[in-house]
DONU-465032 format. One record per residue (C-alpha): residue in one letter; x negated, y, z. Coordinates in steps of 0.05 Angstrom, whole numbers. Each point is the difference from the previous one (the first is absolute). Last residue first. Layout:
residues N
<site><residuo>A</residuo><xx>X</xx><yy>Y</yy><zz>Z</zz></site>
...
end
This chain:
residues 83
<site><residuo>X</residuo><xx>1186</xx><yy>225</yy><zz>-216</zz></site>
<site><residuo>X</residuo><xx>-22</xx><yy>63</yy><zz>8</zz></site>
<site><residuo>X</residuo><xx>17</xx><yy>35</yy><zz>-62</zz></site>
<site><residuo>X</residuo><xx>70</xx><yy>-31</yy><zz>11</zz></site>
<site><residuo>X</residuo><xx>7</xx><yy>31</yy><zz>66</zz></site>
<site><residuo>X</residuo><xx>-32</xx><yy>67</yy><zz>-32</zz></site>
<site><residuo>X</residuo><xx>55</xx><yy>8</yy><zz>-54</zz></site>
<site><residuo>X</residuo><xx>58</xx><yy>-17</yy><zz>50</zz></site>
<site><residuo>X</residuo><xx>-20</xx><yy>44</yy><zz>58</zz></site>
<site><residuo>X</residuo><xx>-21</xx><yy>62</yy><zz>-49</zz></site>
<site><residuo>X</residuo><xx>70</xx><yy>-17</yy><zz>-36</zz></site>
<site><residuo>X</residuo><xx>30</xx><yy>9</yy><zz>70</zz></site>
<site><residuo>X</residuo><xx>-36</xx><yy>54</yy><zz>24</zz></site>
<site><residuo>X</residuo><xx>15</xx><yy>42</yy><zz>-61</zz></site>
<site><residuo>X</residuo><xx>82</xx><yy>-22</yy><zz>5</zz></site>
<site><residuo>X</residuo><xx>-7</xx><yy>21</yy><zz>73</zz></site>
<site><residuo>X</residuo><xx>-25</xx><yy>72</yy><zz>-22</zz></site>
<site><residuo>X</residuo><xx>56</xx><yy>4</yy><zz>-51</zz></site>
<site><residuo>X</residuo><xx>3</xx><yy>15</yy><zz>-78</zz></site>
<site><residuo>X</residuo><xx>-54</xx><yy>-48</yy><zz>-21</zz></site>
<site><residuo>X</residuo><xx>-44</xx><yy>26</yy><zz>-49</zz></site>
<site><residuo>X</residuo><xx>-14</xx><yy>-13</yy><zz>-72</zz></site>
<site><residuo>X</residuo><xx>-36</xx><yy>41</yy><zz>-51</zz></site>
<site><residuo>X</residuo><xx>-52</xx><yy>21</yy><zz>48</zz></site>
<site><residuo>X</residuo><xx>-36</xx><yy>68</yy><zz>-20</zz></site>
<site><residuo>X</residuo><xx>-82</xx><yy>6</yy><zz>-8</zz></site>
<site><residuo>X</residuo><xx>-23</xx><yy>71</yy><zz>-15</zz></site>
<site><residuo>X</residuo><xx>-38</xx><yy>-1</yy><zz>-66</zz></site>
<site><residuo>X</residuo><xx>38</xx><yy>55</yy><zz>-26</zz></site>
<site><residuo>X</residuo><xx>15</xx><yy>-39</yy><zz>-60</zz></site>
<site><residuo>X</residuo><xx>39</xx><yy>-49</yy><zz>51</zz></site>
<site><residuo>X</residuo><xx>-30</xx><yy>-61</yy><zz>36</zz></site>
<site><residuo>X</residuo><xx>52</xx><yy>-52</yy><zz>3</zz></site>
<site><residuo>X</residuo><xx>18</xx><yy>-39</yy><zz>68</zz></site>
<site><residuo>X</residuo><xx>24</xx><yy>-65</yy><zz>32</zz></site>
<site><residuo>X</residuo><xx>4</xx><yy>1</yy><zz>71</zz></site>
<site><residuo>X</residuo><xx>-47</xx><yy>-7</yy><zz>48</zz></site>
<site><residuo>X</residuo><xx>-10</xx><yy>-56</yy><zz>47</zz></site>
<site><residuo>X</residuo><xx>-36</xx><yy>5</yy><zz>67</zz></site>
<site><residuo>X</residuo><xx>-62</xx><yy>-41</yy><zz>28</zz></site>
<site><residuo>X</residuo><xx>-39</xx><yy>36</yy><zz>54</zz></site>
<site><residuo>X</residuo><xx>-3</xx><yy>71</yy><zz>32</zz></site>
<site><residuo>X</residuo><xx>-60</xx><yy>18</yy><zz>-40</zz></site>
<site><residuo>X</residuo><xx>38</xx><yy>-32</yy><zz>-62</zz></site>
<site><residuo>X</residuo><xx>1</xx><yy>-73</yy><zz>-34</zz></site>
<site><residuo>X</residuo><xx>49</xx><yy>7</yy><zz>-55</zz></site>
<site><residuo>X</residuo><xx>52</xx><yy>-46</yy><zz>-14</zz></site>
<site><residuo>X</residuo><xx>30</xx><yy>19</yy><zz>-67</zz></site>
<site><residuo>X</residuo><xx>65</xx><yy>13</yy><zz>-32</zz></site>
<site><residuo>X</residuo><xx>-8</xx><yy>-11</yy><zz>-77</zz></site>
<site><residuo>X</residuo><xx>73</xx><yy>-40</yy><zz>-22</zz></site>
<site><residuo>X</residuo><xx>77</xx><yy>26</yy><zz>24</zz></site>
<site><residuo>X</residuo><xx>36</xx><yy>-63</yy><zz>-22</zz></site>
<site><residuo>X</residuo><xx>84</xx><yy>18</yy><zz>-2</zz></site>
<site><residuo>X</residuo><xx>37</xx><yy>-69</yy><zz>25</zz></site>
<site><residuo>X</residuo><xx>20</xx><yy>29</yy><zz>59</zz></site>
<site><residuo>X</residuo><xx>-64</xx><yy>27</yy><zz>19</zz></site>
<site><residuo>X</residuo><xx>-60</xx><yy>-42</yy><zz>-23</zz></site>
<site><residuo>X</residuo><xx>-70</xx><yy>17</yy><zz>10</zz></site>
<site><residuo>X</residuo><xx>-57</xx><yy>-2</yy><zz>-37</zz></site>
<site><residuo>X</residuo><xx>-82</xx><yy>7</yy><zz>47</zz></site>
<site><residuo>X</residuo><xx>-63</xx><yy>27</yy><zz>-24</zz></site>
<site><residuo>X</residuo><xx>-49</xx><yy>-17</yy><zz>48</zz></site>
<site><residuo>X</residuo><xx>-70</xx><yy>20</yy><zz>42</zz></site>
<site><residuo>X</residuo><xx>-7</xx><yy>68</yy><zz>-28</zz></site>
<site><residuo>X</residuo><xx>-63</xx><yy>20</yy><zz>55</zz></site>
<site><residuo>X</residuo><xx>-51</xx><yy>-31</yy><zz>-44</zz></site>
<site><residuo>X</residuo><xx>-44</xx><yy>-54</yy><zz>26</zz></site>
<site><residuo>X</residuo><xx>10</xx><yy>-55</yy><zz>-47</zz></site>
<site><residuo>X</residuo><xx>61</xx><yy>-44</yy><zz>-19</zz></site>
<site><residuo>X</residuo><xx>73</xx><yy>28</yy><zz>-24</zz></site>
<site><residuo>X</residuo><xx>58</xx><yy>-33</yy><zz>26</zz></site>
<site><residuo>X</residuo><xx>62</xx><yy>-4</yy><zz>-52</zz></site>
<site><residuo>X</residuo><xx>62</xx><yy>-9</yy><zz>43</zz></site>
<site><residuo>X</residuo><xx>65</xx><yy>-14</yy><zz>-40</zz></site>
<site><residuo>X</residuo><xx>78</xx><yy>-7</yy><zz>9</zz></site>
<site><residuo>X</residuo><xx>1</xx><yy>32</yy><zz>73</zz></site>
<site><residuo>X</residuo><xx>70</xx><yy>-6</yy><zz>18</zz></site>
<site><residuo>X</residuo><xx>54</xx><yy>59</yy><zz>22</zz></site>
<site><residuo>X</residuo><xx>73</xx><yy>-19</yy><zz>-8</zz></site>
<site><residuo>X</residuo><xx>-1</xx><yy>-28</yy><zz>67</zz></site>
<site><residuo>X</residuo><xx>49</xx><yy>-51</yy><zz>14</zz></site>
<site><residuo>X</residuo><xx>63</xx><yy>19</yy><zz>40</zz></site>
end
């Protein structure tokens, strides 16, 4: 079976800040756009997109509902990043 999970658009950012990329993907024909690749003290990992609420605490509005499913968008997203 084909994946149903494409990357449909990496933006990469130039200069020295640690947001590297803001990365679109597609699942099953739904686009989920703002996840970024994010160069951490543990290296490059990719959050998910997120609102900050009138507390000011930072909350994502999309997560993936499995640990695999997180490692394999991470995989995905930062695959295409590289290339």
């Amino acid at each position: 079976m084909e994946n149903p999970i494409s990357v449909s658009r990496i933006y990469r950012l130039e200069g020295q800040s640690k947001l590297k990329a803001f990365a679109d993907i597609s699942v099953s024909g739904v686009v989920v756009k703002g996840l970024s690749v994010v160069d951490g003290s543990n290296g490059l990992f990719v959050s998910m997109p997120r609102h900050q609420g009138k507390d000011g605490k930072w909350r994502d509005t999309v997560y993936p509902s499995t640990k695999e499913l997180r490692e394999q968008l991470s995989q995905l997203v930062l695959s295409a990043y590289k290339q």
